[in-house]
N, CA, C and O atoms as a Tinker XYZ file with bonds, in Angstrom:
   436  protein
     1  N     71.285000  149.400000   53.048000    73     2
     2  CA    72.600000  148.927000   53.406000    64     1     3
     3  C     73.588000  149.364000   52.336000    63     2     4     5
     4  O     73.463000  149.499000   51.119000    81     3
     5  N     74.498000  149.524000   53.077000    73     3     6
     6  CA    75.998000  150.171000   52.169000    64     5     7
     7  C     77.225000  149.393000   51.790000    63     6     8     9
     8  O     78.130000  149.819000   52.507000    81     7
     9  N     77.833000  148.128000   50.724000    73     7    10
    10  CA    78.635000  147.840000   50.693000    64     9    11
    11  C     79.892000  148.828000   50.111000    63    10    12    13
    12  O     79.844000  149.250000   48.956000    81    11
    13  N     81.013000  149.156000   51.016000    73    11    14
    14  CA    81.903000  150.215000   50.790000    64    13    15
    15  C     83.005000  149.511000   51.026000    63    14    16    17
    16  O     83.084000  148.586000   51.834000    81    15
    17  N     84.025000  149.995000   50.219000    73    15    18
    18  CA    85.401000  149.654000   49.841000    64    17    19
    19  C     86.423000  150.885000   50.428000    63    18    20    21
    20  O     86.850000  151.899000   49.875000    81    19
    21  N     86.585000  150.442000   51.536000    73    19    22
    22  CA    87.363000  151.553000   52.779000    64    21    23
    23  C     88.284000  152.266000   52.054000    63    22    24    25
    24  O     88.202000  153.479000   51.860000    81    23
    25  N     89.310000  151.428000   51.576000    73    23    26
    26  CA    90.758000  152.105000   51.230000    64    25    27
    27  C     90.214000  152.658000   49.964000    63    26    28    29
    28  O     90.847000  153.706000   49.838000    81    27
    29  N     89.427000  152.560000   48.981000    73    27    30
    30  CA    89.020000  153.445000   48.085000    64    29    31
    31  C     88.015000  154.322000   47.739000    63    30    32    33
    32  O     87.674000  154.916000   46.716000    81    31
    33  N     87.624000  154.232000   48.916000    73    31    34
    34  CA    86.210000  154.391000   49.666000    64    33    35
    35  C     85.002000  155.035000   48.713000    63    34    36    37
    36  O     84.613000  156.204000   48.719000    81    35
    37  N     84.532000  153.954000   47.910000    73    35    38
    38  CA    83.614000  153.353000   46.811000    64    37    39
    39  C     82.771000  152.773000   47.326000    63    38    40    41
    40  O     83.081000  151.849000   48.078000    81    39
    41  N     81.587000  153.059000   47.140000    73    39    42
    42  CA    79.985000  152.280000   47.122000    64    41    43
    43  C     79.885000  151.169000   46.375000    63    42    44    45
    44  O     79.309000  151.245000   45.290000    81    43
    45  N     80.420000  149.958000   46.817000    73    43    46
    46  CA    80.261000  149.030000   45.628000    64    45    47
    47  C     78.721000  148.706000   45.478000    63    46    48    49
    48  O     78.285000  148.895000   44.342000    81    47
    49  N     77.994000  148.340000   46.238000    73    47    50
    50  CA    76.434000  148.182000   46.354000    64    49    51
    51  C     75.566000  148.453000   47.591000    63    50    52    53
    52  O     75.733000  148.300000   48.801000    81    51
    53  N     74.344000  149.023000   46.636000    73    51    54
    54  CA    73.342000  149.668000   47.801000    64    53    55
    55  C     72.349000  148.782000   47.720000    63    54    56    57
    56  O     72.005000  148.316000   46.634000    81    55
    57  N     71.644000  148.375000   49.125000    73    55    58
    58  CA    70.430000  147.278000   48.687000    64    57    59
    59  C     69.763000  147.760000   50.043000    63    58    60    61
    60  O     70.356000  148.566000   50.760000    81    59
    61  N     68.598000  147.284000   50.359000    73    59    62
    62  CA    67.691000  147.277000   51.153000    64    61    63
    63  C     66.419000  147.893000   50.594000    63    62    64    65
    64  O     66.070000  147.795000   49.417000    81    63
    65  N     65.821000  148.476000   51.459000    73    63    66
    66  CA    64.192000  148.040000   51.481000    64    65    67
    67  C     63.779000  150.163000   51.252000    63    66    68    69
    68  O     64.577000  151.031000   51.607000    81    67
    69  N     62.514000  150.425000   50.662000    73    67    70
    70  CA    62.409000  151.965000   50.319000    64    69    71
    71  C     61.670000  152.469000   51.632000    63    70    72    73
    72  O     61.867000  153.473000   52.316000    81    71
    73  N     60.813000  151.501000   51.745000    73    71    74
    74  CA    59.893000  151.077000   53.066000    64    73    75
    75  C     60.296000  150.355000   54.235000    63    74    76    77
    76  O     61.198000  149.522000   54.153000    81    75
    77  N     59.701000  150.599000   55.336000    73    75    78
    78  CA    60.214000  149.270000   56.265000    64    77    79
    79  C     58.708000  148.344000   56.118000    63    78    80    81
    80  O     57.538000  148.686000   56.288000    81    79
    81  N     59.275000  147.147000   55.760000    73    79    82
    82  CA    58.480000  145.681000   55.313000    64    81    83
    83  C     57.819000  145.318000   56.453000    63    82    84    85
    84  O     57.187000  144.272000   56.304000    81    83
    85  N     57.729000  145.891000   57.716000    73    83    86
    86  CA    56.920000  145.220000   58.409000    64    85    87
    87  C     55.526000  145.999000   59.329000    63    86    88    89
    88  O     55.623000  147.025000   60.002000    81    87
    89  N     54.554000  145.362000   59.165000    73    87    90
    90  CA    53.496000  146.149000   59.690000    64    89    91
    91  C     53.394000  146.508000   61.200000    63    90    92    93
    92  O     53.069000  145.626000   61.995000    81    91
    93  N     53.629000  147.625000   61.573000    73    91    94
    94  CA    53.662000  147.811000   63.175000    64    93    95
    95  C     52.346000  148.703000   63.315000    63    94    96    97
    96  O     51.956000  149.735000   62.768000    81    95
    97  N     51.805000  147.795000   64.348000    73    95    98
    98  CA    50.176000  148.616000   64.764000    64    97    99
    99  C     50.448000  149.068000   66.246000    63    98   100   101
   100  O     50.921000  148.393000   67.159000    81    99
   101  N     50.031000  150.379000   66.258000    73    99   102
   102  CA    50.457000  151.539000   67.543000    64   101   103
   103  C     49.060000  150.843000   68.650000    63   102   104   105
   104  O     48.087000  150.740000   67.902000    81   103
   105  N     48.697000  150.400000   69.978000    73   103   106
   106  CA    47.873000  149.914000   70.436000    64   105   107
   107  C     47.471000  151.059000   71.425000    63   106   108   109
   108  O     46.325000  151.201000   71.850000    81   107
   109  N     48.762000  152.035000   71.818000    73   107   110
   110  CA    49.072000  152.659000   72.638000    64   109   111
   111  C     49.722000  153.823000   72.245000    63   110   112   113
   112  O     50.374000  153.456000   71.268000    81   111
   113  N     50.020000  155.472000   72.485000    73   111   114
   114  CA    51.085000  155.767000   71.761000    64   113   115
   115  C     51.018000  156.978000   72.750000    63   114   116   117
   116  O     50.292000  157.961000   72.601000    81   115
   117  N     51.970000  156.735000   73.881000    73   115   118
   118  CA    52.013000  158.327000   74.707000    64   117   119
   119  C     52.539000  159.605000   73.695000    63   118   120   121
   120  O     53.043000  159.586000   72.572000    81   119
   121  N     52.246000  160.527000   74.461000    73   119   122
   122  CA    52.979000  161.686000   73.968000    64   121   123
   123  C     54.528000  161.762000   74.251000    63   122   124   125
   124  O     55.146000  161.436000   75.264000    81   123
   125  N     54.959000  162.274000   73.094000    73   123   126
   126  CA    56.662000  162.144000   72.813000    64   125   127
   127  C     57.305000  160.540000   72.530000    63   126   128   129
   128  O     58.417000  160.404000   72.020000    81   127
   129  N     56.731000  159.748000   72.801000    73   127   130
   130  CA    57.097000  158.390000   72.307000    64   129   131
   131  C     56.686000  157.911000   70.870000    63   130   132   133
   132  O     55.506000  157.809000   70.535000    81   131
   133  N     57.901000  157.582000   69.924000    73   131   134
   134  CA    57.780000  157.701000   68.350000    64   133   135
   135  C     57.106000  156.008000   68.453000    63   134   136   137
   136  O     56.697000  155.567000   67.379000    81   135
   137  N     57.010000  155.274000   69.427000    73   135   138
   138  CA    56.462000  153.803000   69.091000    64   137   139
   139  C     54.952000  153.733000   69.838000    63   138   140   141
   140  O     54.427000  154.372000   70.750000    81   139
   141  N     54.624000  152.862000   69.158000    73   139   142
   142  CA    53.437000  152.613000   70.537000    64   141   143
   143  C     53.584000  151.207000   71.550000    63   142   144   145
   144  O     54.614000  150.537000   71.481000    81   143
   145  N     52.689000  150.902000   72.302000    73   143   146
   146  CA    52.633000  150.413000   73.283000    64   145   147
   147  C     51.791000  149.074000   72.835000    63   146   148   149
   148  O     50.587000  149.180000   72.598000    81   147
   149  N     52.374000  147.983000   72.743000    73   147   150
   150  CA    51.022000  146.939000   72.225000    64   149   151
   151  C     50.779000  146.259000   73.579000    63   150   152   153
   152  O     51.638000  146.390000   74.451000    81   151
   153  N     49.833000  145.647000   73.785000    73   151   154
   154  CA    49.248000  144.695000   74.418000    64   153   155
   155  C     50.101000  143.934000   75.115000    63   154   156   157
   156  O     50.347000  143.957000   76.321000    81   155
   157  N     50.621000  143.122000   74.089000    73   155   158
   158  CA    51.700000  142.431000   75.281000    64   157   159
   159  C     52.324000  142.862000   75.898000    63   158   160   161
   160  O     52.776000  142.180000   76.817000    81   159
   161  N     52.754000  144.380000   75.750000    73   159   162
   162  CA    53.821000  144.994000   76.660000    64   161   163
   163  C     53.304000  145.352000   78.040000    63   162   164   165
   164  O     54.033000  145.428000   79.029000    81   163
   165  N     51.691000  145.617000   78.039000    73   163   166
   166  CA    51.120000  146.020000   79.058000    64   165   167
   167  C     50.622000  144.663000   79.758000    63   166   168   169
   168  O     50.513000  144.747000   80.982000    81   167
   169  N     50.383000  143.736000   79.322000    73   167   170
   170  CA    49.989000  142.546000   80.226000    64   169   171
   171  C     52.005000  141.645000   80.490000    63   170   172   173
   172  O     52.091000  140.527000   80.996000    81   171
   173  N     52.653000  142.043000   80.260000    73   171   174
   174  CA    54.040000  141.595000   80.504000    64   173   175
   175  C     54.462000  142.015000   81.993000    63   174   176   177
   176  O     55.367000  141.419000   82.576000    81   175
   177  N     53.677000  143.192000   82.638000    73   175   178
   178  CA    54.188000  143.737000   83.847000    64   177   179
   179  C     53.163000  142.928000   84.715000    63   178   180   181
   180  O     53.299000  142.644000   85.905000    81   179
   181  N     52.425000  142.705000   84.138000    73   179   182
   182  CA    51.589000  141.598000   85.171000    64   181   183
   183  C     52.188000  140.122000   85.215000    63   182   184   185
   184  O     52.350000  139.460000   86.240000    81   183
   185  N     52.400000  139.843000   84.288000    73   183   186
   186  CA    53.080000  137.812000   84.065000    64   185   187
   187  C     54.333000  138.469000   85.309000    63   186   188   189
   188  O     54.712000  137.772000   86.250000    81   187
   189  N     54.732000  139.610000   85.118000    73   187   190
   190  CA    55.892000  139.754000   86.353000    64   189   191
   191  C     55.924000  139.741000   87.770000    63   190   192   193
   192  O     56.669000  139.405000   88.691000    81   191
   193  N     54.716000  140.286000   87.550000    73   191   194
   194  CA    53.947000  140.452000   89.216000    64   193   195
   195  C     53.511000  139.251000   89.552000    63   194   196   197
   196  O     53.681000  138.868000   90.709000    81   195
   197  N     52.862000  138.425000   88.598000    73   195   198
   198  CA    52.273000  136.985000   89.226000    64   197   199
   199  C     53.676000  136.174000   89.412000    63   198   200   201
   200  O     53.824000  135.516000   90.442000    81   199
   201  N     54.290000  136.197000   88.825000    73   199   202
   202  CA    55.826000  135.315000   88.922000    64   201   203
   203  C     56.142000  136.088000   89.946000    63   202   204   205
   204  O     55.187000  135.836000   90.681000    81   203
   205  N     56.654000  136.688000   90.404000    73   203   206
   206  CA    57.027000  137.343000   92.332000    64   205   207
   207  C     56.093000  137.383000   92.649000    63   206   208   209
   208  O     56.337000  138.041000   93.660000    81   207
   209  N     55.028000  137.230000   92.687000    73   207   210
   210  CA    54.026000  136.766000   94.438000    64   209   211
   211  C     54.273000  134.847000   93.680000    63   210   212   213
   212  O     54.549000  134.028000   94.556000    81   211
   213  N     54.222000  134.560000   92.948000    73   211   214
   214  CA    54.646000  132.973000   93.134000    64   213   215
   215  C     55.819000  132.471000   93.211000    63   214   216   217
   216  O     56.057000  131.405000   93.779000    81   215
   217  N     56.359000  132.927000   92.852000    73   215   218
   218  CA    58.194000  132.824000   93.818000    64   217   219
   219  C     58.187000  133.281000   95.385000    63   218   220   221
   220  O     58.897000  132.505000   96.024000    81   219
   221  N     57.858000  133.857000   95.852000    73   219   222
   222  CA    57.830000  134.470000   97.083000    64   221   223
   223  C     56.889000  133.618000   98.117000    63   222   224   225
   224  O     57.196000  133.579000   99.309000    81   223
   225  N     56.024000  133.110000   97.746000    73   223   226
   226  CA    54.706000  131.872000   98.094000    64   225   227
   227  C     55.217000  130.862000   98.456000    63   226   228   229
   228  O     54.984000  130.275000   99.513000    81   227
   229  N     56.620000  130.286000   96.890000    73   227   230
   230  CA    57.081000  129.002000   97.072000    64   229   231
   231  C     58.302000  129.287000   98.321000    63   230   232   233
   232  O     58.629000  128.359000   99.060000    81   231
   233  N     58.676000  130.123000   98.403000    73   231   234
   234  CA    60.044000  130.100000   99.459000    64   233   235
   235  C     59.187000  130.415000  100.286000    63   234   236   237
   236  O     59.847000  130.220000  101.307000    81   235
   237  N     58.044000  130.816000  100.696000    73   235   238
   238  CA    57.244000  130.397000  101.976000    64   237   239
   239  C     57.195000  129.106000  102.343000    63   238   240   241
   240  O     57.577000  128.473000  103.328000    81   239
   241  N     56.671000  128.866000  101.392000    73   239   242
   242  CA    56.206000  127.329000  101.917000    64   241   243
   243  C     57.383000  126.371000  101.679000    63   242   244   245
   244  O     57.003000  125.289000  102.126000    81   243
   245  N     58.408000  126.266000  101.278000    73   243   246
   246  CA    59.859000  125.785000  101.470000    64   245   247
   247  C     60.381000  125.927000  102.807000    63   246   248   249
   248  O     60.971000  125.047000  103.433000    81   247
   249  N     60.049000  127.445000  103.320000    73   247   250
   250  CA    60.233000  127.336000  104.698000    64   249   251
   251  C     59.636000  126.896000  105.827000    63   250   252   253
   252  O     60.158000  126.803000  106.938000    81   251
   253  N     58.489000  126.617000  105.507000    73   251   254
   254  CA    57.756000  125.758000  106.365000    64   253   255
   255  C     58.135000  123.965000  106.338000    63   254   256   257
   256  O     58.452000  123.330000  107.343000    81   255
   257  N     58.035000  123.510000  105.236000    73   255   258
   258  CA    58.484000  122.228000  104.920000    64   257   259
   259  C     60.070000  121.576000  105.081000    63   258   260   261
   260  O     60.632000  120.497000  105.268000    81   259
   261  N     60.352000  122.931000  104.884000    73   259   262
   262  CA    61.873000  122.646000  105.018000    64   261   263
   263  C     62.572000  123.686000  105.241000    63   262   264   265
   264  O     63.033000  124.411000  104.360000    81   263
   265  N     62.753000  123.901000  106.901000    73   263   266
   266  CA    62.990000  125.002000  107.133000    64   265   267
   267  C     64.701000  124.783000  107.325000    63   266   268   269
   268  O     65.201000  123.669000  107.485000    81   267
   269  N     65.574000  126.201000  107.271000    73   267   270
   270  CA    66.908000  126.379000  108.327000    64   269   271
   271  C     67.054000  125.388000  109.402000    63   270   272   273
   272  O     66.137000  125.007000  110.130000    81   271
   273  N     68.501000  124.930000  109.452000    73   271   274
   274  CA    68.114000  124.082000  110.701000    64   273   275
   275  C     69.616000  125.134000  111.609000    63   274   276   277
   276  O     70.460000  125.779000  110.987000    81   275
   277  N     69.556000  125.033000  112.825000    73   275   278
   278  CA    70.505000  125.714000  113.973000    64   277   279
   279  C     71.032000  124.458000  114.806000    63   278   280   281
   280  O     70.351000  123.483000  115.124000    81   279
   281  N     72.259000  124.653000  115.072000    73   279   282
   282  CA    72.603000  123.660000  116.201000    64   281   283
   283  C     73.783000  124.483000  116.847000    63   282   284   285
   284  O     74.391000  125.310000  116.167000    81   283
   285  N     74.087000  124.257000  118.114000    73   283   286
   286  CA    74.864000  124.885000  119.359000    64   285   287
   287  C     76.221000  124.682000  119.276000    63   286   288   289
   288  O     76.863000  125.442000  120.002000    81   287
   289  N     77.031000  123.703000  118.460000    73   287   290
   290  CA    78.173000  123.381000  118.161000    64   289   291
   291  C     78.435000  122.620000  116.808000    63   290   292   293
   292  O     77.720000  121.697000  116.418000    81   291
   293  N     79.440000  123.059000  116.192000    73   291   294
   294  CA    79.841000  122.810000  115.009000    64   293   295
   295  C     79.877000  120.940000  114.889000    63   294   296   297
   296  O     80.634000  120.229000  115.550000    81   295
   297  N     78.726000  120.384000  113.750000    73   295   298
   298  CA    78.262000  119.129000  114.285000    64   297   299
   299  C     79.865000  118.247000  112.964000    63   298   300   301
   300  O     80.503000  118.657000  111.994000    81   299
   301  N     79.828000  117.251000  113.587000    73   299   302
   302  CA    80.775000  116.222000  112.919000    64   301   303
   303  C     80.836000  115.817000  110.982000    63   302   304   305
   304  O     81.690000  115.513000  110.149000    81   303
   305  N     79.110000  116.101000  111.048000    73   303   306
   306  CA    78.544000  116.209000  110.165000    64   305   307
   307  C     77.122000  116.538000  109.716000    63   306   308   309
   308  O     76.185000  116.514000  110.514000    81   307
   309  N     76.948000  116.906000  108.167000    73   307   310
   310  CA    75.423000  117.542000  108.112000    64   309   311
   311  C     75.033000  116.836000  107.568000    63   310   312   313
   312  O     75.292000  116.372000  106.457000    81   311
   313  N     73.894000  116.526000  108.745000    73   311   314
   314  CA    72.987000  115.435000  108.307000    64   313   315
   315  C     72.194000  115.683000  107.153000    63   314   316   317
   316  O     72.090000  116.857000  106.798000    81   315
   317  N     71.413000  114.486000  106.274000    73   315   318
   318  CA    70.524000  114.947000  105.035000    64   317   319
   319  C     69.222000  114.947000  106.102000    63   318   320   321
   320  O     68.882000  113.801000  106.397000    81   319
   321  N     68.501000  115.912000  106.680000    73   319   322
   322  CA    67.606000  116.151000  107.074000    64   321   323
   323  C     65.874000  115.228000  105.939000    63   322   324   325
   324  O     65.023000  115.863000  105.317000    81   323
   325  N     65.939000  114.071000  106.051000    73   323   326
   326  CA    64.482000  113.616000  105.282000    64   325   327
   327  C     63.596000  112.978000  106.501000    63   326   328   329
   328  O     63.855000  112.297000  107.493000    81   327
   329  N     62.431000  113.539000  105.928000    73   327   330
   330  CA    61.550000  113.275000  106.860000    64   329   331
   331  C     61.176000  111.934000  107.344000    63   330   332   333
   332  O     61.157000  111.086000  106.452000    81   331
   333  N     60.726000  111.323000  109.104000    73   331   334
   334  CA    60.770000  110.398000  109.066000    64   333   335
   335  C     61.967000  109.384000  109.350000    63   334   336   337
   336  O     61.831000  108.284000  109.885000    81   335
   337  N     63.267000  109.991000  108.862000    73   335   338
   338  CA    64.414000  109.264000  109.587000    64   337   339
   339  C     64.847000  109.614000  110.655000    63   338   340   341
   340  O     64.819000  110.748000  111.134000    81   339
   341  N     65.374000  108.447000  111.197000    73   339   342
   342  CA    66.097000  108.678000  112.549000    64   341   343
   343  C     67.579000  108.842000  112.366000    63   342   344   345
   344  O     68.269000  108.231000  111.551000    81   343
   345  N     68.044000  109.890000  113.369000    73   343   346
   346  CA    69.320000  110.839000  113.016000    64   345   347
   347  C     69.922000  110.316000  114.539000    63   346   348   349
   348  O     70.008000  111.217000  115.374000    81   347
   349  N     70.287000  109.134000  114.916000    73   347   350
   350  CA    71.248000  109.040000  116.284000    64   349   351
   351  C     72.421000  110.165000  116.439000    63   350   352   353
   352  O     73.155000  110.674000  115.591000    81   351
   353  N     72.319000  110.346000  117.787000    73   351   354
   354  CA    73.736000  111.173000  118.178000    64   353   355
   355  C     73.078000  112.902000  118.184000    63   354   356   357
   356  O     73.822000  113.584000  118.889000    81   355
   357  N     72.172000  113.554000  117.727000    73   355   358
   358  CA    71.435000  114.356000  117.835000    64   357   359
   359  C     70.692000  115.141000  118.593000    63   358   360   361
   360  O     70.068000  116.157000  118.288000    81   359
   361  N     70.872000  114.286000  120.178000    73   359   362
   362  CA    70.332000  115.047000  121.242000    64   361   363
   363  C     70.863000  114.104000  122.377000    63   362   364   365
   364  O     70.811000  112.881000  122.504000    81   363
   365  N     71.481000  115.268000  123.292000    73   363   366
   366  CA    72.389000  115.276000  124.670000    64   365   367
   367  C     71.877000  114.824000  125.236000    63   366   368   369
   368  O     70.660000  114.649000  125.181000    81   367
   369  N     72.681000  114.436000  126.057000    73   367   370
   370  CA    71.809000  113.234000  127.460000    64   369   371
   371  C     71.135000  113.573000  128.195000    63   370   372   373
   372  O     70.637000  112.836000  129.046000    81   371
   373  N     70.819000  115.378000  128.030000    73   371   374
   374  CA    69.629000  115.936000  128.736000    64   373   375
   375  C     68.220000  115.667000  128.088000    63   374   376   377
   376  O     67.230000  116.091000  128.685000    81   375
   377  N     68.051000  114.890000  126.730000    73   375   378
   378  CA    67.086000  115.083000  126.091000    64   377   379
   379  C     67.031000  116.265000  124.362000    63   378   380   381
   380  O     66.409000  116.244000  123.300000    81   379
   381  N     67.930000  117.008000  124.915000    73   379   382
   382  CA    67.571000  118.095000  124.621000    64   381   383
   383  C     68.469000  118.495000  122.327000    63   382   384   385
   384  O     69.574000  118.492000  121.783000    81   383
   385  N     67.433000  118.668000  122.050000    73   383   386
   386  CA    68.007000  118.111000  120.505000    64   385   387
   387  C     69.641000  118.931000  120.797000    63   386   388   389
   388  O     70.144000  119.700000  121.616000    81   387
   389  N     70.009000  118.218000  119.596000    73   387   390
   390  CA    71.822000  119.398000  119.544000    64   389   391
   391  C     71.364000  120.169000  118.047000    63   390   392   393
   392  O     71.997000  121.174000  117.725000    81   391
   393  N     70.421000  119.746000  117.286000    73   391   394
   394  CA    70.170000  120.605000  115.748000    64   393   395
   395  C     68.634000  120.687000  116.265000    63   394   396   397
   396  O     67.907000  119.941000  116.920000    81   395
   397  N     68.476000  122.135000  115.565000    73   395   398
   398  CA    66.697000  122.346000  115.738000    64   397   399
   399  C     66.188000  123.039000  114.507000    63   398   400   401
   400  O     67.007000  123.633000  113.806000    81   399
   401  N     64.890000  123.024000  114.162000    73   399   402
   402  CA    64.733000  123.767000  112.854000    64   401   403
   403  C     64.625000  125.592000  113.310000    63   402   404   405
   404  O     64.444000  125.637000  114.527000    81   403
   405  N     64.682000  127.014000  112.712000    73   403   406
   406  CA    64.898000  127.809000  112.860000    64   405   407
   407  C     63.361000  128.134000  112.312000    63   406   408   409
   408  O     62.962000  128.189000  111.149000    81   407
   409  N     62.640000  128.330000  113.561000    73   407   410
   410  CA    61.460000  128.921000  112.915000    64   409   411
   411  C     60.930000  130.359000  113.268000    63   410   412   413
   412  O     61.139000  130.928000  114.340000    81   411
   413  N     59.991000  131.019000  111.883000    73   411   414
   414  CA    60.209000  132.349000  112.114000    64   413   415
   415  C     58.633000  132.154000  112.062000    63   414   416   417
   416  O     58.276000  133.221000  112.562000    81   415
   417  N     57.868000  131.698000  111.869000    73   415   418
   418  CA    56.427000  132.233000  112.070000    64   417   419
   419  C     55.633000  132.108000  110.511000    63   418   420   421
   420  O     54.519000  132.548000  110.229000    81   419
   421  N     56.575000  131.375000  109.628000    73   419   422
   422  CA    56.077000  131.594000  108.219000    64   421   423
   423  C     54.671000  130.782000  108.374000    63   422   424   425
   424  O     54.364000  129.870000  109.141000    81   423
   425  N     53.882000  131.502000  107.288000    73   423   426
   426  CA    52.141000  130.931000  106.630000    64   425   427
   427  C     52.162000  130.987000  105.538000    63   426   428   429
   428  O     52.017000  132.103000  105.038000    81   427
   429  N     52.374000  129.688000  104.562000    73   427   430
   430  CA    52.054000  130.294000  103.373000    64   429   431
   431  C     50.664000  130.015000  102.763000    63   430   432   433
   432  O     50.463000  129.668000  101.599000    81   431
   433  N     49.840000  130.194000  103.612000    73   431   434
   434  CA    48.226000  130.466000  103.116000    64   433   435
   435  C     47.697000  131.874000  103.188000    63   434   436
   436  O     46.541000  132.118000  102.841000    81   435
């Protein structure tokens, strides 16, 4: 490191290291690449891969449990969909629901 004095532009002090102080072990070392490759770097693309197939698993199964819901006209209000409650006002005097869940066929097994 260089402490320098711009406008007179003087070296007031030089300090640092002759060596670099820290031990780096090459695990890996392609051709043309001045570093190597350690271990963790190569099991890091896997922790990535298991984290997206388990993100991707859980919004499966989110969609199964709790899927999109569709309804035919813009409703008064959105209901908190929890399981088990009863939602009056929800289906026409044909029977026929006015909100339905939007299902696409998800498995998350």
């Amino acid at each position: 490191s260089y402490h320098v004095l711009e406008d007179e532009e003087v070296i007031v002090r030089e300090s640092g290291f002759r060596s670099f102080p820290v031990s780096c072990f090459n695990w890996r070392r392609y051709e043309g690449d001045p570093y190597g490759i350690s271990p963790t770097i190569e099991a890091l693309t896997t922790v990535r891969e298991e984290n997206a197939v388990r993100r991707s698993g859980l919004r499966a199964l989110q969609q199964v449990t709790d899927p999109a819901t569709a309804s035919k006209a813009r409703l008064d209000y959105v209901p908190v969909l929890n399981p088990g409650e009863n939602y009056p006002g929800l289906i026409d005097d044909q029977g026929r629901p006015l909100i339905a869940p939007i299902v696409t066929g998800q498995n998350p097994t």
